[in-house]
N, C-alpha and C positions, 0 to 999 in steps of 0.2 A: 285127195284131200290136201288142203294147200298146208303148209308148219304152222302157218296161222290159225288154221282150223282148228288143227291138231292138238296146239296149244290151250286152245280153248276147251275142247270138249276135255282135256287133261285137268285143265283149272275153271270147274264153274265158277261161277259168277261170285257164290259163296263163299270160295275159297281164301281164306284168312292167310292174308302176303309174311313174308318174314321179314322183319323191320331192322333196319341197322343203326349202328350206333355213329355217329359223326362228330367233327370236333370244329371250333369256331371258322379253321380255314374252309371250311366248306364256302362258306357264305362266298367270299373274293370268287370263288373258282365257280358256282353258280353265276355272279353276275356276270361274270365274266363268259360265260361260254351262252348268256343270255345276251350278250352285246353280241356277239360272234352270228346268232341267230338273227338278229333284228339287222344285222348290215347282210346277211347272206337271202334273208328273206325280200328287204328291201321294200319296195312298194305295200306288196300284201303287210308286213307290218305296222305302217307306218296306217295303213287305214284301218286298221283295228285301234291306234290309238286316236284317229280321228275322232273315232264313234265314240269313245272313251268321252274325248275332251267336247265335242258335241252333243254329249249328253249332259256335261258338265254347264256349258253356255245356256242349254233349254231349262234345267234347273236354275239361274241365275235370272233370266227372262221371265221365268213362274210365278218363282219364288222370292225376287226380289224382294217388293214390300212385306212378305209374312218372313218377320227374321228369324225367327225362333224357330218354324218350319223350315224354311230353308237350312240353316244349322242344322238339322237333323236329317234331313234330306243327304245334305251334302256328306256330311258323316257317315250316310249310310251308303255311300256311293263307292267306301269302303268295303259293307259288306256285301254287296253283289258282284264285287269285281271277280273272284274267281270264276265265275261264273259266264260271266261275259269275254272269258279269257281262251275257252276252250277252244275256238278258232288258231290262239296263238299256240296251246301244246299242238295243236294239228301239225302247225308249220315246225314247231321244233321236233316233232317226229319222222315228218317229211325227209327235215336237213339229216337225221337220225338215219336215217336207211338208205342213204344219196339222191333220194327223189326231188323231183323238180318244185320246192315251196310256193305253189301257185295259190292264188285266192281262193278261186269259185269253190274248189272241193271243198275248202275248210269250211265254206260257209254253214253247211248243213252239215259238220259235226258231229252236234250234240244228237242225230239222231239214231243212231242205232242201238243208245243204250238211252234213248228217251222217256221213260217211265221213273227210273232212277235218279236220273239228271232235272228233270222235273219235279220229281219228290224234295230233291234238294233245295231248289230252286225256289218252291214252296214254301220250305223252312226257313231260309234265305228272308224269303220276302216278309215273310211272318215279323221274323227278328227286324227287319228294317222299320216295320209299321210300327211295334210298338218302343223302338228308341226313338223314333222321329216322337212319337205321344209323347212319351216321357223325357224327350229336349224341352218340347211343350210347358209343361211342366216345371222343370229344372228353372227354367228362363221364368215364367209366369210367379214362382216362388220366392227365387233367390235374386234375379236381374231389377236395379234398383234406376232410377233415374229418366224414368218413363221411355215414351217408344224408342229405341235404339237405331240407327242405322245400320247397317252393315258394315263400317268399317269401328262402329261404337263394340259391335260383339265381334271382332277380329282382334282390338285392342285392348278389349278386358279378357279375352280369352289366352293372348299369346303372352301380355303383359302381367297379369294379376290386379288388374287397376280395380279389380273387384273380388280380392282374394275368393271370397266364401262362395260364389257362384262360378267360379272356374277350380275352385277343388271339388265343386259338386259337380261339374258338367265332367271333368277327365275323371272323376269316379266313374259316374252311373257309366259315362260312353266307353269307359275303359272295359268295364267288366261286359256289356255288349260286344267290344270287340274281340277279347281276349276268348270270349265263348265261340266267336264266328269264326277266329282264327284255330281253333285250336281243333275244331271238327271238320275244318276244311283245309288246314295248311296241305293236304295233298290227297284231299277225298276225290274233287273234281278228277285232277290226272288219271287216279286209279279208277276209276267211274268210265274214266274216256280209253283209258289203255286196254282196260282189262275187260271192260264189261261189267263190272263188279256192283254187289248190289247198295243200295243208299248207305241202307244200317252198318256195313262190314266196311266199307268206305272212311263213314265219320267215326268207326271205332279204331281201322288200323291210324287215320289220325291223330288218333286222340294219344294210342300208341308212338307215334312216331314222337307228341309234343314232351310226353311222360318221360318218352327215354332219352330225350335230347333236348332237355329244358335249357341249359345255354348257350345252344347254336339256335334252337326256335325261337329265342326271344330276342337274341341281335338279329335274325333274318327276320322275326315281325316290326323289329324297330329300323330294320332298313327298306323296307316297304314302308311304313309312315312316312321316312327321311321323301324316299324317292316320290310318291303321293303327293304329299306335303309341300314339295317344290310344286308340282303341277297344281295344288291348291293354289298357291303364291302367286303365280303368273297365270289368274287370273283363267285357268282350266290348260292354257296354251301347250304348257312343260308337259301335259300328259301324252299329247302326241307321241314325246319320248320316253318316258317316263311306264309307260302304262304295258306298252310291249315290250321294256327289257325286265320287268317286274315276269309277266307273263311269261318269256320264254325261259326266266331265270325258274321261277317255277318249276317248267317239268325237268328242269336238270334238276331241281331239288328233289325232287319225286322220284327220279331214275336215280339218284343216289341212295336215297333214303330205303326205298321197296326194293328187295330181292329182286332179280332175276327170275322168271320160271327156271331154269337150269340149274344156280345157284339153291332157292329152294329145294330141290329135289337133294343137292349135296347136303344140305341142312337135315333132314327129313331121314329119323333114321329109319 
């Protein structure tokens, strides 16, 4: 039986991680060992963030004329991103162990713990469908001055040129993300590292967010910052953007969750 194995049938699937506690410099020394991963990965990363900002162009193409859908769309392209990320902890695990960060392997991933990653996946999409509804909404209610173009709801949206529909729209879509972040800022990793099951995932999350509420909410506002630019330029930045996010990720994850080894010293 390989340590691999070992480790696993030592730690089911169930088995509730032990969570550390962290302080603001974390954040620098994630992005930073996530830039580390995206020049050592090279290619294979750079086409994860293709797919990223190619996803980004086909929502743009769609969704052009429906602006209010698009807006929610685009905002929700926020919250599936962990998700579509798991290719990248591959590769930052890869560089992790000295192995060779090749593509093909990562491609397929997400499946050995596919039932779980699915389930998330699920709820993921759940969550997307009904902010996109209720962007719908937000805009059909509060958005004043007939059909908007797209650059009409980038400028009431970054500018306030419509105060009471952009403190409604960074309401509702705040509290959508701040729920999407807060059950997944490192459920996916432990889902893909561990095997681990959905529910124990978005709880040791939930964990991680509770016990380190000022290093998680400048690392979810530097995921906006970095996004954010790739919104800006028009999908392009996410190329860059989207894989140092991701591989900064599972260095957040691998900071944040115990060790197996570590655990057992915890464990009296």
């Amino acid at each position: 039986m390989s340590h691999n194995d070992s480790g696993q049938a030592e730690h089911p699937a169930s088995h509730f991680p032990v969570i550390r506690s962290v302080d603001a410099a974390a954040i620098p020394r994630w992005l930073g060992a996530g830039w580390r991963d995206c020049r050592r990965a090279g290619g294979a990363s750079v086409f994860y963030g293709v797919c990223f900002a190619a996803a980004g162009w086909l929502m743009y193409f769609v969704f052009a004329e429906a602006y209010a859908l698009f807006a929610g769309l685009t905002t929700g392209f926020l919250l599936v991103g962990p998700f579509l990320a798991i290719g990248l902890y591959d590769l930052s695990r890869r560089i992790e162990r000295g192995e060779s960060p090749r593509l093909v392997p990562t491609l397929a991933a997400w499946r050995p713990n596919l039932p779980n990653v699915g389930l998330f996946a699920a709820l993921l999409t759940i969550v997307l469908l009904i902010w996109a509804r209720a962007s719908m909404v937000v805009f059909a209610l509060f958005f004043t001055g007939g059909l908007p173009t797209f650059a009409d709801v980038v400028r009431s949206v970054l500018t306030f040129e419509q105060p009471e529909f952009s403190l409604v729209y960074f309401a509702v879509g705040g509290f959508f993300a701040a729920f999407v972040f807060a059950i997944g800022a490192i459920s996916l990793p432990l889902m893909f590292d561990r095997k681990t099951d959905a529910v124990t995932a978005a709880i040791a999350s939930l964990v991680v967010c509770g016990r380190n509420p000022g290093p998680m909410l400048l690392w979810a506002g530097s995921i906006v910052l970095l996004v954010g630019i790739g919104f800006a330029t028009l999908f392009t930045g996410l190329v860059i953007a989207t894989p140092l996010v991701g591989h900064a990720t599972w260095h957040a994850y691998r900071e944040l969750v115990a060790e197996h080894e570590d655990e057992a010293l915890a464990t009296p």
